[in-house]
Every structure is written in C-alpha cells, then in structure tokens.
N, C-alpha and C positions, 0 to 999 in steps of 0.2 A: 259373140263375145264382146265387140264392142259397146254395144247397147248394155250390156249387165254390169263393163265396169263404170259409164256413162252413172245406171239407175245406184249403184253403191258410192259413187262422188257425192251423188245427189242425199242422199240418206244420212250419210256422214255431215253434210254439208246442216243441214236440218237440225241433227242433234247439237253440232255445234253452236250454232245459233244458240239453241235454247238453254245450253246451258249458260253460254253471255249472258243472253235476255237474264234468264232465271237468278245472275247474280247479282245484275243491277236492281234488280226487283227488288229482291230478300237487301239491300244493303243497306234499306231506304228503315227497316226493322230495327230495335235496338237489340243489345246482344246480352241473352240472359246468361247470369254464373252459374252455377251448380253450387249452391250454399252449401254442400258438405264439403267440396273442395277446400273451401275459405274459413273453413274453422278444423279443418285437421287439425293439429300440433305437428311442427316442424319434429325430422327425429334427429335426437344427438350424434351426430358424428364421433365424438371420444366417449369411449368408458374406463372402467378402472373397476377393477374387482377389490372389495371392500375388506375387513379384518373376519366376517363372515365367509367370505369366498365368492360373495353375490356379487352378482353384475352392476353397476349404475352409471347413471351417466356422468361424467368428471368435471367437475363445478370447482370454478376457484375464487366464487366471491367470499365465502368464509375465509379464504385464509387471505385476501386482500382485508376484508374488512380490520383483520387481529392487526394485521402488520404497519398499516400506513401512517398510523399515528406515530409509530416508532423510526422512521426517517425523513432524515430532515435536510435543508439546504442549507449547503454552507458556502457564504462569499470569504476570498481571500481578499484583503488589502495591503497596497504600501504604500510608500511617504513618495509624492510625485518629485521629483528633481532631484534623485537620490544621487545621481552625477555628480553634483554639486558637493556631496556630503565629505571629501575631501579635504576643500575647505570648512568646512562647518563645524568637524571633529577637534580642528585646531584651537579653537575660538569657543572653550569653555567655559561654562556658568563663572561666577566669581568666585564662588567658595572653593572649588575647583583650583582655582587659580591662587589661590592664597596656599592651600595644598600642596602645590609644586612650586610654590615662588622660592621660596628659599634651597630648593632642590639643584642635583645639579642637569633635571629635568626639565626645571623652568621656563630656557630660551628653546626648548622645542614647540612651548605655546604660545612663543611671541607670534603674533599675525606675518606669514611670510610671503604676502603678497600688497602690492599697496595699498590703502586707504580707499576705503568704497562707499559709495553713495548711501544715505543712513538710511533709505528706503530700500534700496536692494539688498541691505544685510537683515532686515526686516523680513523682506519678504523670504529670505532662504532660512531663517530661523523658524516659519513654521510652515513646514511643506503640508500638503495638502492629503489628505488617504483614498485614494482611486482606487477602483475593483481590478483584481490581476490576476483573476482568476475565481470559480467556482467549480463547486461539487456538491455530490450526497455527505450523509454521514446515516449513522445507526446509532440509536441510543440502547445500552446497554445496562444500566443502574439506572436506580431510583435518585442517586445523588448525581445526577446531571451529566455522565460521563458517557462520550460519545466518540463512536470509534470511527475513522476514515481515511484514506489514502495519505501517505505523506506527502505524494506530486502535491495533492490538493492546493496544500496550505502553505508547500517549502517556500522559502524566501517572503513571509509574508508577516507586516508590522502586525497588524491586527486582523481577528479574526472574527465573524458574524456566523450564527445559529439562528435558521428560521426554523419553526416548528411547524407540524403539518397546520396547524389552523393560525398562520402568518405572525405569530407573535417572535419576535426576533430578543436574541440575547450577544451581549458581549462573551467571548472564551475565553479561554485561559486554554493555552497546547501546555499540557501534563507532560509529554513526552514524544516522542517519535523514535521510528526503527527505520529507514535509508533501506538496509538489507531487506527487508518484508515488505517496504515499502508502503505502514500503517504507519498511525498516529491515533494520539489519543486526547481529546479535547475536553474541558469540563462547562456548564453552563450552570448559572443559580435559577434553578427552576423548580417548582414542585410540580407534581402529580403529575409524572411524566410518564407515557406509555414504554414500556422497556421488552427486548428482545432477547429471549432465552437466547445462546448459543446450546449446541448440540455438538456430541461427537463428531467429526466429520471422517474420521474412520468407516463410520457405519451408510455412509453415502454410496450409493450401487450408480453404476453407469448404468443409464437407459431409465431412470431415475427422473419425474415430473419434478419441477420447480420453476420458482417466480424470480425473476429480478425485480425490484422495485428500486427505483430512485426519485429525487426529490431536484430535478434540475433548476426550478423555478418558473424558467419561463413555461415548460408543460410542466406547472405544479403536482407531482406525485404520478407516477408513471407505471404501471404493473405490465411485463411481458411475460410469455411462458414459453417454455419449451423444457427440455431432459437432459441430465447429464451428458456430453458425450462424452466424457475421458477422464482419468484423475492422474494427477502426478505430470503436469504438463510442465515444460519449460521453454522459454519461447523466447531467453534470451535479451528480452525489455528492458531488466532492472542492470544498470549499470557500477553499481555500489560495489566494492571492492569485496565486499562477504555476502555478496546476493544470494537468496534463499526463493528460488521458483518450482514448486512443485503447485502449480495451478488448480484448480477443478474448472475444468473446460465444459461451457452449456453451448445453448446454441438458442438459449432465450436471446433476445434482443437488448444489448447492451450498448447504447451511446453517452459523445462526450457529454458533461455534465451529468454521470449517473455513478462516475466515478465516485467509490465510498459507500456506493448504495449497496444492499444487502441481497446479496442472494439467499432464497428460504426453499423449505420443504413446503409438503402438502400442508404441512400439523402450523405452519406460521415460526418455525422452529428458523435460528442463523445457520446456514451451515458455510457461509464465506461471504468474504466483503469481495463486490466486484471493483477489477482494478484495471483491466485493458481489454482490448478488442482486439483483433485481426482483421487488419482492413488498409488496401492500398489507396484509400479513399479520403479516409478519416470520421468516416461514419460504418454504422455493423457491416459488416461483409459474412455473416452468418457464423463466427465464432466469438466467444466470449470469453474470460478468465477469473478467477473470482481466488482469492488467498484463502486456504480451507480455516476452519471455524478454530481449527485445534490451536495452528497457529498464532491466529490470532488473541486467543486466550491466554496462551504463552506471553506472548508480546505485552498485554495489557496488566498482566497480575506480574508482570518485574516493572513494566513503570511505576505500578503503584504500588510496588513492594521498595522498589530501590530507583527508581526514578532516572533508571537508564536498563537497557533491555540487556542481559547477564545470555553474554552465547556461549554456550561449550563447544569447541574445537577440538574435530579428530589429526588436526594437520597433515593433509594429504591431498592432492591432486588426483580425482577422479575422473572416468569416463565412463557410460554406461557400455556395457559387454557386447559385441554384436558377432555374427558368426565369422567376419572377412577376421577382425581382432584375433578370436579365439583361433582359428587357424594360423596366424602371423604368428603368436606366443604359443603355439602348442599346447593350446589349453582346452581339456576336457569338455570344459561345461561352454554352453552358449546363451546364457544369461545371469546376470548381478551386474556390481559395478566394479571395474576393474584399476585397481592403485598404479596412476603413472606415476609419483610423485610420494617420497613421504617425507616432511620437512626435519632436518636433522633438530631434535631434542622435543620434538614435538611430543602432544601424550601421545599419539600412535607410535610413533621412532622408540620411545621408552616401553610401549607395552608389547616390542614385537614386532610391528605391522610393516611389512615387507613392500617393496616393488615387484608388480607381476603378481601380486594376491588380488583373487577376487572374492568379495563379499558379496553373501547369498543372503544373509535375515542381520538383522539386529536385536537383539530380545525379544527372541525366535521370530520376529515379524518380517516376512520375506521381503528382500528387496531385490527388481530386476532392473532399475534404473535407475543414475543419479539424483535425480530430482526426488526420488521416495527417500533412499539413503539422506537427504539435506533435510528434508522434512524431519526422517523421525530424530535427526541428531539437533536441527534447529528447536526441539520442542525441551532440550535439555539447558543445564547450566555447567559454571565451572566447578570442579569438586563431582559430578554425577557421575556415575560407573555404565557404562554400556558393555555387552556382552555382544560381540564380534561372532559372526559363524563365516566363516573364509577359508577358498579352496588353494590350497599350494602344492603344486606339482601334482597334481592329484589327489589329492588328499585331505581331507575336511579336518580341520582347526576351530576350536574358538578360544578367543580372548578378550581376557576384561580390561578394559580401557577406563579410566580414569581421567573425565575431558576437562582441558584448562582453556582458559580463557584468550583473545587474540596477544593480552601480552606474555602470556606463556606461565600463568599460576593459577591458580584452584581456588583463587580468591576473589569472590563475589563485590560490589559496590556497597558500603554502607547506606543502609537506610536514613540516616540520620543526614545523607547527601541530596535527598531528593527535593528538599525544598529549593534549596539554593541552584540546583541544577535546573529547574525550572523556573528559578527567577532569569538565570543570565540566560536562558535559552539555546543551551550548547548540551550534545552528549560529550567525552570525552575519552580516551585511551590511551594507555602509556603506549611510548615507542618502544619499538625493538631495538636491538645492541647494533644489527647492521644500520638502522637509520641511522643512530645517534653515532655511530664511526664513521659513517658516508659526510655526514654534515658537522665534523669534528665537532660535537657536544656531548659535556656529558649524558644530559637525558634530556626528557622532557615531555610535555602531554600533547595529543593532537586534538584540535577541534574535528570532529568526525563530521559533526554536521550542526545546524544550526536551525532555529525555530524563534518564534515571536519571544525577546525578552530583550535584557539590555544589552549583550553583546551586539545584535543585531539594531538593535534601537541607536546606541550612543557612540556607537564606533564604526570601523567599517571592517572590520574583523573576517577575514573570509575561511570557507573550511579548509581544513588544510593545512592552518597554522598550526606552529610547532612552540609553546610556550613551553621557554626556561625560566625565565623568574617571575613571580608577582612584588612589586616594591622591591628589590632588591635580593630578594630572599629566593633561594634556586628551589626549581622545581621538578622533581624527576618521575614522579609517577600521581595520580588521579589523588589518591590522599596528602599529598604536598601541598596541590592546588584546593582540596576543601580547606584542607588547615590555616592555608594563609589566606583564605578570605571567611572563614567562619568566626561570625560577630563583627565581622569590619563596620567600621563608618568612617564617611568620608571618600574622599579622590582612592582611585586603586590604580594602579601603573602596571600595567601586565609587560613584558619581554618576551620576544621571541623570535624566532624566522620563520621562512618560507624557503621548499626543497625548490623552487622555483627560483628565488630572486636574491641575488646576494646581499649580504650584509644584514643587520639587525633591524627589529621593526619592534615600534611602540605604540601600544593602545592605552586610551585611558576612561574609565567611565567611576561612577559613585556608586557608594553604594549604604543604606540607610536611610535613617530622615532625614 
C-alpha cells in the first residue's frame, strides 16, 4: 500500500511539473483574438416600443440635438459695495436736487454725514457689477423671451444671456412670480432656436426624459432618466402664496442647471427644473422641475399684464389622509381637506365650509394639495371653478368665482406693464387687517423686486408699504400707476415698514 501511494505522488508530481513547464513555454507565444469577438456590436441595454408597437433601442441624440440650442446660461450681477448704498441714495444727481430743493423734502438730501475725501465719493458713485450668481434659462419665442427661475436672477442689477454657441446679450427681467418661483427675461436676438411647451397634464410617471442645462462651466449638459412622481411639494419655496406641485425625475439635476428645461422624448418642455433633493448640495437622486402648464400661465399674464393675475380660493388646505379622515369622521380617505376658510373670501361667499373635502375641480380629480394649487394657480381673478366636495357625507358641488390676493375680481391693466417693468417691482394692495394693524389708511406692497430702478436708485426693500407718491395718497395698485404715469423728473415715494417704526422715504427719476 505504501509503494502505490509513494508511485501516485510521484505521477501527480510529474503532471504538475508539466503543466508549469508547459505555461512558461506557451507564454513566450503572442496571444491571438478571435476577430469575430472584436467586431460583434455591443447590444442595447434600453428599448422603447415605438408608435408601431416595435421594439427599438432608446436613443436620445435626436432629441438632444432639437433642444440644446434652445438653452442658455444665464449670469446674475450686482453693483459691489451695495452696503454703502445708504449713503449713496442720499446724495442725488443735481437735477434731482433742484426737484426737492424747494420742497419741504429738501434737508432729507442734505449730505448727513461729514465731508469725505473727493476720491472716496468717486469711487462709491460707480460700484462695480460682480457675478452673484448663475443659471440656465429656456428660450421660448422667437422674439427673445426666456423663461427661468426667479432664485436665478432675484436681487440682481443686471442680467447676462449666453447662447448655446457663446454669443452673450444684455436682458431686460419682463417680469417674475416669487410664488412659482419663474421669471421671464427678453434678449434682442434673431433666429433663435425656441422650445415648444406641451401639456404637462398629459405627462405619465415612469415617463423617459432629458434635463438639459446650460451651467457654463460644463457648457450644455443633457441627463436622462423617468418621471418619478407628479404633484410634489417639498416645501422649498418660501413666498407667502407658494404654488408647489412639482414633476419629480430622477434625471440628474445640479446647481447651475437651475432654469434648465426639463423635455420629453419629442424635444417637447414639459417643466423648467428648479431644485434637487440633496443633503449635500449636489443630485442626491431627486429632482423637481415646475410643470409646463404653469409655467405658461405665469409667462402669458407677464406679457399680457406685466404682473402674474392669481385667483384665490381663500382657504387653508391639507391633503386628506386616513389618521385625519378617522379624527373628523370622515367617509372618504383621499382629496384635500379645508382647515381654514378666510372670512369674505370667494370660497366663504360661495359656501365652502371647514371640514369640506374636495375631491375634482372641473371634474379633474384631486387627492392632494399640491394638485388642488396647481390647477387653481393656472387660473385668474373673475375665473369660475366648479368645486366637487364631500360634507358629512355627501357630495356637493360649487361654483366659485376666484378673486385676487386683494379680495376683487379685478385683473391688472395692461397698459401697467411697461412701467412695471421699468421700476422693477410687482405690486399688491393691502388688506384692511394690514392697513388697521399699521394705523393707515391703505396702501400697495412691494411683493418683490427685480433688475429696474427701484432696485437700481434706491434701497427700497420688499416689503415696503407705499402710501403716497409726491404727496398724493395711495391706496391700491391703480393709485400707484396713476401717479407715476407720464411722470418726469424726481419722484418721492412714502411709506413704512411692518418691521420698523416711523415713516420712510425713497426717491429716484423717472424720464429723460
């Protein structure tokens, strides 16, 4: 027995060698391919079944090639040493000053600080325009008009338009919306490639799509990936009338893309991207994008009326959920349910109860706040909605007739938009509780503020509460066109702040 396992060591011992030997032999060989290997075709991983029903494989350079020309980068600037602008406001041109000399305005523009070196009042007379930011944008007309976030541009002097093939223009902001948190910018350009908008109703979750943006530093960016959700709110936008009903992807969206357009397969808009989800500050795998329809709303009342016309159901929402429906012994376990209905509001005048939940709106079903924002934010003041809402069990509907944040059915004149976009401010009357809280009779609020002269010549922040222009009182939005339509010359605005006691004055020109 010994000897056989001895003779089977030894045989084993043998093969092994030879197969060593035999490798270092063969190594010394060069190592041939199999030439069919090396020209297979790689196979597609994605397909997509076609208007045919066929199979194919999912290509998105067609609908990069349509779209990229259509976004663009956009730099924010402002005036560096704006701190300073305190004093700077005080210390008006001369014609200016001949304007108020005889006023009993006058000694508010005497210089109230001592006598300063003629080189330092020089150098703060013309501050310099630094970058303060950047984004995308989307060109959406042939006449230069480009749509993109308000973060982008807010608080900024001046505003820069690159185009995909680096030619740059000065803008003009048309208008902005705070609440949607879009804007709308114009550039003098011809033959410019321009980006259909589409329903965005007709957007399916699970749904292929492109982000594309225009950051600059990576010029012109295309990611893909599928809807994952519609009617998101996420809580972001801070504006007192916020309007978040998202279309959430899960393409790849970073900063600087902000304004960039989210499309379909077809090169079709179907939402401007406007934030991420990320404890980072770069993609963390969600994305948001403001749906198309919106957006369309927003841009056809700047350029109809040159401030964005909301119609208000006035009421305090929360979407419906089963722990609620049990607490209020309520039937149903989805809509949005009315915690709140503001007294005189249009819903208070058409009916609309506390403890009602609404299920559709012109018959479009709604099971969550953020849908119910959408389809009322796509309305104006004076527009009729048709209510379907469950009380004590029992299904209602009512027609609502929505007014505006100051409580009328009365839209902005068109004939305001030029002048609104010169001073660079939206505006909205106060309510009766403001104007009692801050013993005045009325007056308009600056809502928000964009590249023009209030922003340029004063230091005018949002917020303010103008009561008089030149002397003359001001109590609602049409007060304030009227007393500056056709002005030339100095203009003396009045007003306060809910913040700061006592009266505050601005002054800038206006004319040749």
């Amino acid at each position: 027995m010994k000897r056989e396992y001895i003779f089977s060591a030894l045989i084993a011992l043998v093969i092994s060698a030879s197969v060593v030997g035999g490798y270092h032999y063969f190594e010394k060989s060069e190592v041939q391919l199999d030439p069919v290997a090396i020209t297979t075709p790689t196979q597609k991983v994605l397909y997509a079944a076609n208007e045919d029903g066929e199979i194919t494989p999912l290509d998105f350079t067609k609908t990069t090639e349509k779209v990229l020309d259509a976004v663009v980068h956009i730099q924010a600037k402002r005036k560096y040493g704006s701190a300073n602008r305190a004093y700077q406001y005080r210390q008006l041109p001369d014609p200016f000053r001949d304007f108020f000399g005889d006023s009993p305005f006058g000694q508010f523009f005497q210089k109230p600080y001592p006598e300063k070196p003629q080189e330092q009042e020089e150098e703060m007379k013309i501050p310099e325009l630094v970058p303060m930011g950047a984004g995308s944008g989307v060109v959406i007309n042939t006449k230069g008009y480009i749509v993109t976030n308000n973060h982008v541009i807010e608080n900024a002097d001046e505003v820069e338009v690159t185009l995909h093939n680096n030619t740059t223009y000065k803008a003009t902001v048309v208008g902005t919306d705070p609440s949607t948190d879009l804007a709308l910018l114009q550039i003098k350009a011809d033959a410019l490639t321009v980006m259909p908008l589409v329903n965005s109703d007709d957007v399916q979750v699970g749904e292929w799509v492109l982000a594309v943006g225009n950051p600059f530093s990576l010029n012109s960016t295309v990611t893909a990936g599928i809807v994952s959700a519609k009617a998101r709110n996420i809580n972001i936008n801070k504006d007192k009338f916020a309007v978040e009903s998202f279309i959430q992807t899960d393409a790849a969206i970073n900063p600087g893309n902000s304004g960039g357009a989210l499309v379909n397969l077809n090169g079709d808009l179907i939402g401007i991207n406007t934030a991420i989800a990320s404890r980072t500050g770069t993609y963390n795998g969600y994305g948001f994008a403001v749906p198309s329809n919106i957006v369309s709303k927003v841009v056809e009342d700047l350029l109809k009326y040159g401030t964005v016309q909301r119609g208000m159901l006035g009421v305090n929402i929360t979407t419906l959920n089963t722990t609620l429906a049990k607490e209020k012994n309520i039937d149903v376990s989805q809509g949005v349910f009315i915690a709140n209905v503001q007294e005189e509001s249009a819903a208070d005048k058409a009916g609309v109860k506390v403890d009602d939940v609404i299920v559709a709106v012109d018959d479009k079903k709604v099971n969550t706040s953020p849908q119910l924002q959408e389809l009322i934010a796509r309305k104006r003041p004076g527009d009729k909605v048709l209510l379907r809402l469950i009380r004590n069990g029992k299904e209602k509907e009512m027609s609502v007739t929505l007014e505006s944040t100051s409580g009328t059915t009365k839209v902005t004149k068109k004939e305001h938009q030029v002048l609104i976009s010169m001073l660079g401010a939206d505006f909205e009357k106060i309510d009766k509780e403001t104007a009692k809280k801050n013993d005045i009779d009325g007056g308009v609020k600056v809502i928000s503020l964009f590249a023009g002269k209030l922003r340029k010549e004063t230091q005018i922040r949002e917020g303010f509460i103008i009561t008089h222009i030149d002397g003359r009182k001001v109590v609602d939005v049409d007060d304030l066109m009227d007393a500056l339509e056709n002005k030339e010359g100095g203009v003396m605005i009045e007003g306060i702040y809910e913040d700061i006691p006592g009266k505050q004055y601005y002054a800038f020109g206006l004319g040749s």
